[in-house]
Biotite code that builds the C-alpha atoms (Angstrom):
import biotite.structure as struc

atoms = struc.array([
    struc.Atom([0.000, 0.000, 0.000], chain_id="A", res_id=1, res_name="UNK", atom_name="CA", element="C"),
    struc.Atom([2.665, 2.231, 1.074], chain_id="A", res_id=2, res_name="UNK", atom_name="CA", element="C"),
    struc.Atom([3.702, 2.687, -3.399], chain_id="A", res_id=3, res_name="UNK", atom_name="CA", element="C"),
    struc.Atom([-0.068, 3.690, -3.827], chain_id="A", res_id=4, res_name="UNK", atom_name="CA", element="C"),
    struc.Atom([-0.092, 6.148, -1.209], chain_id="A", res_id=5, res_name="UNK", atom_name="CA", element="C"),
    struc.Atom([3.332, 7.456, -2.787], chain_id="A", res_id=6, res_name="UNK", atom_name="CA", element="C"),
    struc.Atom([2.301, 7.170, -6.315], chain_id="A", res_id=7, res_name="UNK", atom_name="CA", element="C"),
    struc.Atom([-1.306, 9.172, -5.244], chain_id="A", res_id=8, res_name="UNK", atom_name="CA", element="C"),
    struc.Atom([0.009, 11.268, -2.495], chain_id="A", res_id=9, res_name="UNK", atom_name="CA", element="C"),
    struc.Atom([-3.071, 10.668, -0.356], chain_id="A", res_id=10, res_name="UNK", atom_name="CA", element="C"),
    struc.Atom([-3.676, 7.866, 1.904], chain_id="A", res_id=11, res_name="UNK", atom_name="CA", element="C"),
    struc.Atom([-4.400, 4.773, 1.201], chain_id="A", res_id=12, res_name="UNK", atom_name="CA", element="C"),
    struc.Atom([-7.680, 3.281, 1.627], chain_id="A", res_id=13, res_name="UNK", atom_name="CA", element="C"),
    struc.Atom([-6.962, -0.671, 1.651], chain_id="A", res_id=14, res_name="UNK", atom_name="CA", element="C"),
    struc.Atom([-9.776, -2.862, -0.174], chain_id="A", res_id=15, res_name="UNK", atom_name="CA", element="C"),
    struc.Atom([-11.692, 0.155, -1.625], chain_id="A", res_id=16, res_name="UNK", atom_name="CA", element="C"),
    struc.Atom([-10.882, -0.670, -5.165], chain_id="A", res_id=17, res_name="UNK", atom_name="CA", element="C"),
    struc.Atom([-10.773, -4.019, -5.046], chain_id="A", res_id=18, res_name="UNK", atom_name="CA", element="C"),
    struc.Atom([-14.347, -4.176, -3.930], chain_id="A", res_id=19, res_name="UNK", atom_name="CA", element="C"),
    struc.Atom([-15.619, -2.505, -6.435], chain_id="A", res_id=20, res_name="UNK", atom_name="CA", element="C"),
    struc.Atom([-15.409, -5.430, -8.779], chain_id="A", res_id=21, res_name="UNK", atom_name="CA", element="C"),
    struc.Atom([-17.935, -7.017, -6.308], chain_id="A", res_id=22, res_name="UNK", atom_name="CA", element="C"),
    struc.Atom([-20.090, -3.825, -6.268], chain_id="A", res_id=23, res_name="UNK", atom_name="CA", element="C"),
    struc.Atom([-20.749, -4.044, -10.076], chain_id="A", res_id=24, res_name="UNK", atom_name="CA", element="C"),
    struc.Atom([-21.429, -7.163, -10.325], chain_id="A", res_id=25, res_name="UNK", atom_name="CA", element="C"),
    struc.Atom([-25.216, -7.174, -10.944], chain_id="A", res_id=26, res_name="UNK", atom_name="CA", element="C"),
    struc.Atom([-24.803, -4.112, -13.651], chain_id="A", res_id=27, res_name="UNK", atom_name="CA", element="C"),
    struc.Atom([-21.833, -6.522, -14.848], chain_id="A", res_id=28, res_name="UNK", atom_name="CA", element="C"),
    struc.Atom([-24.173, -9.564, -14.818], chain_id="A", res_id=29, res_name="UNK", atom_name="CA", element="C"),
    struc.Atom([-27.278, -7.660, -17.020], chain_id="A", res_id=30, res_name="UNK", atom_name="CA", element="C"),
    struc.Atom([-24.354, -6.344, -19.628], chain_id="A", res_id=31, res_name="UNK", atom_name="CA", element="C"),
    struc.Atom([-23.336, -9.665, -20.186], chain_id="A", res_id=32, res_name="UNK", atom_name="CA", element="C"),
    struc.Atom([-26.914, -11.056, -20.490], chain_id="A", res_id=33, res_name="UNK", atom_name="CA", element="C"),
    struc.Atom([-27.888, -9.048, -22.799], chain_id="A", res_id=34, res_name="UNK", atom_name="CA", element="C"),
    struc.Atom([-24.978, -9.100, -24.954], chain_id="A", res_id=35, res_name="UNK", atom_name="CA", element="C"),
    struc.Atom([-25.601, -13.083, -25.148], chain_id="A", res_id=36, res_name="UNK", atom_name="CA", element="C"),
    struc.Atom([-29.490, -12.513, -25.523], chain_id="A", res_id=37, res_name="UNK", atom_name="CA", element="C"),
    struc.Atom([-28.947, -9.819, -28.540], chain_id="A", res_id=38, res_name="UNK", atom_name="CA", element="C"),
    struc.Atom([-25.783, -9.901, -30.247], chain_id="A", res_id=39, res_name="UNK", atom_name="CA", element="C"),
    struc.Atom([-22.368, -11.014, -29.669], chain_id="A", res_id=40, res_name="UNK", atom_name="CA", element="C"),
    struc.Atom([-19.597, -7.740, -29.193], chain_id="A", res_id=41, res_name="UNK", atom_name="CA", element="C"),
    struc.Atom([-18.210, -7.171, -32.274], chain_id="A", res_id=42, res_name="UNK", atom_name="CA", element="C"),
    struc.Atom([-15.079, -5.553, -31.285], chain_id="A", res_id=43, res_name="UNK", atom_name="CA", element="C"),
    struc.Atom([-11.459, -6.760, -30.445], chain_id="A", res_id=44, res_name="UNK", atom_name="CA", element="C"),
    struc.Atom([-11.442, -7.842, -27.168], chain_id="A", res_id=45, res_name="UNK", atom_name="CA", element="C"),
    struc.Atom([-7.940, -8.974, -25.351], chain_id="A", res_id=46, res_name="UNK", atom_name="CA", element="C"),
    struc.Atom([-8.775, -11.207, -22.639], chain_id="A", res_id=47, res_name="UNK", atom_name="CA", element="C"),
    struc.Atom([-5.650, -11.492, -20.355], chain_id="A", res_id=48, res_name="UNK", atom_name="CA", element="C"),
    struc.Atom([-5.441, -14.312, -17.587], chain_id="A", res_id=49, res_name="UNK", atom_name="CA", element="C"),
    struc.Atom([-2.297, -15.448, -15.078], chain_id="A", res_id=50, res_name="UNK", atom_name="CA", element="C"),
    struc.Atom([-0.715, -18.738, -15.632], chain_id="A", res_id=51, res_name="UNK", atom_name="CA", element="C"),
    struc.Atom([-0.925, -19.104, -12.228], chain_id="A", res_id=52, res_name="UNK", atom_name="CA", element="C"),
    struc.Atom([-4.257, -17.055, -11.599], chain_id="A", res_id=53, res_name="UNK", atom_name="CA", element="C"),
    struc.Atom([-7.272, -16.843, -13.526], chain_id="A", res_id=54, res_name="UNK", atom_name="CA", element="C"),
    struc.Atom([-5.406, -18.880, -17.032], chain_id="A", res_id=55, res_name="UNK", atom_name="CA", element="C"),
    struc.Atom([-7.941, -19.126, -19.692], chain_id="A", res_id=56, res_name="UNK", atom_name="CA", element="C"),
    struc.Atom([-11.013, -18.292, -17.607], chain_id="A", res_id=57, res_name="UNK", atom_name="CA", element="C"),
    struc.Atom([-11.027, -14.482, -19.231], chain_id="A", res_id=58, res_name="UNK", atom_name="CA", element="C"),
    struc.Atom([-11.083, -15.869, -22.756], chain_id="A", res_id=59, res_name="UNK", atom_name="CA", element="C"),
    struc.Atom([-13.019, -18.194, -21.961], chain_id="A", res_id=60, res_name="UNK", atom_name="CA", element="C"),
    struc.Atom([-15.634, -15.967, -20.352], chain_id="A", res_id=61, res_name="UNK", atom_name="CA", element="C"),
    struc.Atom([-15.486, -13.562, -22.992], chain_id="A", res_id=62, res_name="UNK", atom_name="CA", element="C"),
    struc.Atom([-16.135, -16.019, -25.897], chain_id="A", res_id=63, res_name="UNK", atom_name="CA", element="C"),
    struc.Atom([-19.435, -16.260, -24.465], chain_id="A", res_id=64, res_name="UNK", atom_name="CA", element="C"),
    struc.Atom([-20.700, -12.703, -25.425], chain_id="A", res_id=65, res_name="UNK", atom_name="CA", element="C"),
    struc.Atom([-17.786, -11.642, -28.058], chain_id="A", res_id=66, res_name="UNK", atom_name="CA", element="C"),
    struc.Atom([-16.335, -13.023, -31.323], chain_id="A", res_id=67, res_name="UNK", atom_name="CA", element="C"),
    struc.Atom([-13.130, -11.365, -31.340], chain_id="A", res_id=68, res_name="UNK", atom_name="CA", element="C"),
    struc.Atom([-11.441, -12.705, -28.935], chain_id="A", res_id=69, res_name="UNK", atom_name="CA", element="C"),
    struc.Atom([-7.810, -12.497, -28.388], chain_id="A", res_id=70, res_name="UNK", atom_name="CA", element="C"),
    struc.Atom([-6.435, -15.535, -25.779], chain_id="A", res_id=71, res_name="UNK", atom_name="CA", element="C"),
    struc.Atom([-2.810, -14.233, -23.604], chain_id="A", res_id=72, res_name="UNK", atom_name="CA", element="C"),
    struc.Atom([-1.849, -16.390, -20.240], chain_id="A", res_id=73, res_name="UNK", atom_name="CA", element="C"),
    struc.Atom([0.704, -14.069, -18.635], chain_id="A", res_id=74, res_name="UNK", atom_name="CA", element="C"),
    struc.Atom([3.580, -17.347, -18.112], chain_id="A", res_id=75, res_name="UNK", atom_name="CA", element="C"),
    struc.Atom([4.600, -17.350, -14.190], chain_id="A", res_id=76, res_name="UNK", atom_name="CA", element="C"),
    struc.Atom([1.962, -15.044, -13.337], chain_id="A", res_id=77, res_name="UNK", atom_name="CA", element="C"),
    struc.Atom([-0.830, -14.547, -11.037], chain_id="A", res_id=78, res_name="UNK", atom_name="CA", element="C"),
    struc.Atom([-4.008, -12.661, -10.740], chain_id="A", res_id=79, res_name="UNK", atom_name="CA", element="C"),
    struc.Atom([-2.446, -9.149, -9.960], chain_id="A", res_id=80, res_name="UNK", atom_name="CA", element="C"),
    struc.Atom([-0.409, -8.807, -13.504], chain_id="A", res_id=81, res_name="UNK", atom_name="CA", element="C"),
    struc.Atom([0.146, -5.242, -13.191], chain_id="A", res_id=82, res_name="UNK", atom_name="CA", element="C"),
    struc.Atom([2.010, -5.298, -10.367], chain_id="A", res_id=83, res_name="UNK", atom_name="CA", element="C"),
    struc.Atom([3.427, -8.413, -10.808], chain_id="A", res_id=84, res_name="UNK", atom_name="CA", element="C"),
    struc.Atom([4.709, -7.887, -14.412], chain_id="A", res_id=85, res_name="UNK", atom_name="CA", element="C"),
    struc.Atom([4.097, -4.615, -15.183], chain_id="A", res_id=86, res_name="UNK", atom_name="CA", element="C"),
    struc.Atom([6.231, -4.164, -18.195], chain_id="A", res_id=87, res_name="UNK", atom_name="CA", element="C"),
    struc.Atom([5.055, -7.334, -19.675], chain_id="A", res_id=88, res_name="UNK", atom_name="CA", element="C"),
    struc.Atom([1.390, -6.680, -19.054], chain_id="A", res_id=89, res_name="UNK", atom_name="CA", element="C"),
    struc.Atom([2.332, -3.316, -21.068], chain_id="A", res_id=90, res_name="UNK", atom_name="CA", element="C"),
    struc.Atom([4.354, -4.799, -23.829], chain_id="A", res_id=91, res_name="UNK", atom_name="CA", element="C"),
    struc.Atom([0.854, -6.871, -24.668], chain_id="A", res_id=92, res_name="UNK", atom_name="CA", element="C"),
    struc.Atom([-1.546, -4.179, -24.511], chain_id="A", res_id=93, res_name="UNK", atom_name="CA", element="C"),
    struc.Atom([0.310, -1.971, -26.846], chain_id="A", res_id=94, res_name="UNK", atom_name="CA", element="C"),
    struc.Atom([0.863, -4.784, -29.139], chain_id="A", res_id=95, res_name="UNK", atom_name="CA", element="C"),
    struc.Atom([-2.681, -5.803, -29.118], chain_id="A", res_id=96, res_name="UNK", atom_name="CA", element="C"),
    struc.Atom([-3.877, -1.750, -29.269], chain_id="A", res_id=97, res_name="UNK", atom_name="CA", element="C"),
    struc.Atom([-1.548, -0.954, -32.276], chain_id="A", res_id=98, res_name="UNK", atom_name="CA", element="C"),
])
């Protein structure tokens, strides 16, 4: 906590971010039902999973509602890959954004 307080030069508040995955996850769940229900996403997507986290469970979640799906398990990696390997997790997303 103590680099995010550095990096944001405020303090900290532990857990408030990370619950806000858990907050959203009724909007989350109607998004995703309707996207199945109407029409599959369209777009690039670049689903990203830890070899040692979440693995193919992104891509594999995402080919549910999207076509374009583009698969990347992060080698020796868990489920926090941007602080784990931040300048691999960067290296992808430019590659897959250019």
């Amino acid at each position: 906590m103590s680099r995010i307080t550095e990096a944001n030069g405020k303090p900290a508040r532990p857990n408030r971010h990370s619950f806000e995955y858990y907050r959203t996850l009724d909007t989350t769940a109607e998004y995703v039902q309707r996207w199945r229900d109407q029409a599959p996403l369209t777009i690039p997507v670049l689903a990203i999973g830890g070899q040692c986290g979440t693995g193919t469970m992104p891509a594999d979640t995402m080919r549910l509602v999207a076509t374009g799906v583009t698969e990347l398990v992060v080698p020796q990696a868990g489920h926090f890959l941007a602080e784990e390997v931040p300048q691999e997790l960067t290296k992808y997303l430019l590659d897959f954004l250019r």
